[in-house]
N, C-alpha and C positions, 0 to 999 in steps of 0.2 A: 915321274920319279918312282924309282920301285922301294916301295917301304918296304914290301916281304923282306929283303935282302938285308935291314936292320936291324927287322925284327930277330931275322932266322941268327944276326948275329950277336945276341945278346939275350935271346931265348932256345934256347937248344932243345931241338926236336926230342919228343919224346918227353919233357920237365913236367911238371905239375901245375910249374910256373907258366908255362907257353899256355899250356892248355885254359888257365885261368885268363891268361892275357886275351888269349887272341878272342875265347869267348867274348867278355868284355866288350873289346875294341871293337868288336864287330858288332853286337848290338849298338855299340852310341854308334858308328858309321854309319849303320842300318836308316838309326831313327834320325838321326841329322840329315843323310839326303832324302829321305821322305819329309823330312819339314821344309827343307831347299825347297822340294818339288811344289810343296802344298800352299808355300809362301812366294813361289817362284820369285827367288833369292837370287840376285845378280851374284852369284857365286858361280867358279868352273868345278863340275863332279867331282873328276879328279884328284883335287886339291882336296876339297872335304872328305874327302875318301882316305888321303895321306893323310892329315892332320887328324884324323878320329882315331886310325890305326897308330900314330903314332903319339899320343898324348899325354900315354901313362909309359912311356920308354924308359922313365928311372923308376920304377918302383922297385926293382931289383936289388938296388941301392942301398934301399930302405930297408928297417928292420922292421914288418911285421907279417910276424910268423903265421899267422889266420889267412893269409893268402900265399905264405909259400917266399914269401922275402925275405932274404938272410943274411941284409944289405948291415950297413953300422949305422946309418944318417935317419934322423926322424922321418917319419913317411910324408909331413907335411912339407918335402922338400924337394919328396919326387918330383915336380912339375920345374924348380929350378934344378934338378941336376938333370931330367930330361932334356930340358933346353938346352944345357950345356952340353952333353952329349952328341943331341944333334947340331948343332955349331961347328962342333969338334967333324962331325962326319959329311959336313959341308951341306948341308939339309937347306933349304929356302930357308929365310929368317921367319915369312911368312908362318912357315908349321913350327920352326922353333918356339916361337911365341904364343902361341896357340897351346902346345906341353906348359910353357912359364907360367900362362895366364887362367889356366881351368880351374885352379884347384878351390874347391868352394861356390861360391858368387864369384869368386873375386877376393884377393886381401889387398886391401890398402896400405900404400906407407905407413898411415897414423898407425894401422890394425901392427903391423909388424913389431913396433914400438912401444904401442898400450899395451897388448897383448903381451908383449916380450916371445912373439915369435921364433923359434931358431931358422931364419931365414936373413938372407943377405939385405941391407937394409935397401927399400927401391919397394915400387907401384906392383903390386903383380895382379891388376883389374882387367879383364878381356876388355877391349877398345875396339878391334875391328869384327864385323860384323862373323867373319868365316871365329876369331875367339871366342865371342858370344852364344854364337850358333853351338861349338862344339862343345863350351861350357854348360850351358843347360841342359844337351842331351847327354851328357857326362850323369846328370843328376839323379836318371831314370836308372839306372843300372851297377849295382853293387859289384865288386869283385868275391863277392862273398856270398853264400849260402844257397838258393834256389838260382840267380840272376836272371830271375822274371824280373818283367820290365813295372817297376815301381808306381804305384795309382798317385796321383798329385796329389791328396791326403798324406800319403807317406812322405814324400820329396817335403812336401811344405814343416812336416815335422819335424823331421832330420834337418832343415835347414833353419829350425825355430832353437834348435841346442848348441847351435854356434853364436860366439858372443860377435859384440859391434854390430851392423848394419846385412849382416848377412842374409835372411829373413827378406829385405826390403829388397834387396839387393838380385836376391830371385825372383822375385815378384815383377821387378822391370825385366826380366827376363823370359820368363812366361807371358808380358802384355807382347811380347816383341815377337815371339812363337809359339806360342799357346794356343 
């Protein structure tokens, strides 16, 4: 699959936004097929390679200007209008899923509801292993500021200010590649 050719078309060379993006997505890529290798993960390269690269495809969407997004839709939505997106560009459902499911640990139906999320009501938890994988290494790496790759002290932090089970939620996710 060639993600570049998504990417290139919804990040236009030369943006502020590309340059933030592809940063990003290339470090989780990076650090997710070095935890495939280190866990040798029945996962194919490729695939985790698409799917990191392509995870954060709706943030565009989204409004927050500290990264360069000048979208209308809350940022906590990216991952479902990414999915949608790729859907729309006939993308595996496989990586579609993977953008739907990153965002966080994981948000739960209940979380959607408690919460009062603005998200489409539905499960948006990583389930398969290549969601999981790409979700954690998502954790390490901000769109914003330095994008040094984050010490587990900090990860556990920033995952400690989100409400519901998030917290726990990372935690089975580092026993898994940690």
């Amino acid at each position: 699959m060639d993600y570049q050719k998504i990417i290139d078309k919804y990040y236009p060379a030369g943006s502020p936004l590309r340059d933030i993006y592809m940063r990003h997505c290339r470090k989780v890529a990076d650090l997710a097929l070095n935890i495939a290798r280190m866990h040798n993960l029945p996962l194919v390269e490729d695939q985790i390679e698409a799917a990191a690269m392509l995870h954060d495809i709706g943030i565009f969407l989204t409004d927050a200007s500290g990264i360069q997004c000048y979208g209308t839709e809350p940022y906590i939505k990216h991952g479902v209008l990414g999915a949608e997106l790729l859907r729309q560009e006939g993308v595996d459902e496989t990586i579609a899923a993977v953008a739907e499911h990153h965002t966080g640990a994981g948000i739960s139906a209940d979380d959607v509801v408690t919460l009062g999320l603005p998200l489409p009501p539905g499960d948006y938890m990583p389930r398969t292993l290549l969601e999981r994988l790409v979700c954690y290494a998502d954790k390490f790496y901000s769109k914003s500021g330095d994008m040094k790759r984050k010490s587990l002290e900090r990860v556990r932090l920033s995952m400690s200010k989100h409400a519901g089970d998030t917290s726990a939620r990372f935690e089975k996710l580092h026993e898994e590649f940690g």
